[in-house]
C-alpha angles and dihedrals in degrees: 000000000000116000123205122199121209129188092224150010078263106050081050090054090060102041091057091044089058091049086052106047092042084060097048088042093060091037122026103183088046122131129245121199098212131197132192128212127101095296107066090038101095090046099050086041090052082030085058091042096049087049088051106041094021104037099240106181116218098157098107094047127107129194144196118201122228103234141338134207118255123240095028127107127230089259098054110121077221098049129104089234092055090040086059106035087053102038093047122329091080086049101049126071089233117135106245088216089071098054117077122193109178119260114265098196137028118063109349101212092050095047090053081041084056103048092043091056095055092048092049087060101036127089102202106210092199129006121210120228138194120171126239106223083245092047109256134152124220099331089316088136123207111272141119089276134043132202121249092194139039108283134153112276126206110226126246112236084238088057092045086047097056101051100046093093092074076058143088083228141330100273091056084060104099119242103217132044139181112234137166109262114238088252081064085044106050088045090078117104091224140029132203123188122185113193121188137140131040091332097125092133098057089035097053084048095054102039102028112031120063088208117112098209124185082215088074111038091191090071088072088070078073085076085051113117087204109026119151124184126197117206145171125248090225091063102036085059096047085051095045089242105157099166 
């Protein structure tokens, strides 16, 4: 696993970006597994300003999100799709065609059936991370067993917690969510983790501590061949990390 220290949420932004174009760059038509949340903003929004003032080329890409809530439609300002249509998908020159988000309404079964069914054909060349304060990845929620495939996950209340402020209150913060299993995960030739906010404990669990532990999901990234993880200064030094 190879750690790289920042000295800010900027400097993180960059450094991601340049992971990400150097990638896109040596293979055009490769695929990104994306995520949304705080963490990966700074680096779509240099990533769409590389793609508009650099030409960066992302027209041959394709990509596969990591979860979506269930219960919310696509246009939902709430929603993963959104996330991703307004945070880089409208700045880029991608064809929307070739990014999938899991469907958050409809028939629930068939929309798990259907998402299983891209990933099973789909090789993701680098996978985006963020980190849940409890560890989690995606909504793989901490527990004694952990999924292989994409399922339905019941959220955690600190998960729930933790989102409620993108909400008019908690109740409005949906209870389920589809998500990629850590088998689906762990399939991708490369991660990339940002971490960045109040995440000491995670982040103490993945860079300090030699345990794989199913109660944070983020220390399997430890078994990865290619994982990169992003972090800031400010939090290597409150966990004791030095490299």
């Amino acid at each position: 696993m190879r750690v790289i220290v920042v000295n800010n949420y900027e400097e993180g932004a960059v450094a991601g970006a340049d992971i990400i174009e150097k990638l896109v760059r040596s293979n055009p038509e490769c695929t990104l597994g994306l995520a949304t949340g705080s963490s990966p903003v700074g680096m779509y929004k240099e990533l769409s300003r590389r793609c508009r003032e650099e030409g960066l080329d992302f027209s041959k890409v394709h990509s596969v999100n990591l979860d979506e809530y269930v219960g919310l439609e696509g246009t939902h300002d709430q929603s993963y799709r959104y996330f991703m249509d307004t945070n880089l998908f409208d700045h880029i020159n991608i064809d929307k065609a070739n990014t999938y988000v899991a469907k958050g309404v409809g028939d629930a079964e068939e929309n798990l059936k259907e998402f299983n069914a891209v990933l099973a054909k789909t090789d993701i060349d680098l996978q985006v991370l963020g980190v849940g304060p409890d560890g989690h990845l995606g909504f793989n929620e901490p527990g004694d067993v952990l999924w292989d495939h994409a399922h339905m996950e019941t959220l955690d209340e600190s998960t729930i917690d933790a989102n409620q402020r993108f909400f008019a209150s908690r109740d409005d913060v949906p209870r389920r969510a589809f998500t990629m299993g850590m088998g689906d995960i762990m399939k991708a030739k490369t991660l990339l983790m940002i971490i960045s906010g109040n995440k000491q404990d995670a982040a103490t669990k993945l860079l300090m501590n030699e345990m794989i532990d199913p109660h944070c999901p983020a220390t399997f990234m430890r078994m990865h061949r290619d994982a990169i993880v992003i972090i800031e200064k400010k939090l290597a030094d409150q966990i004791g990390y030095k490299g």
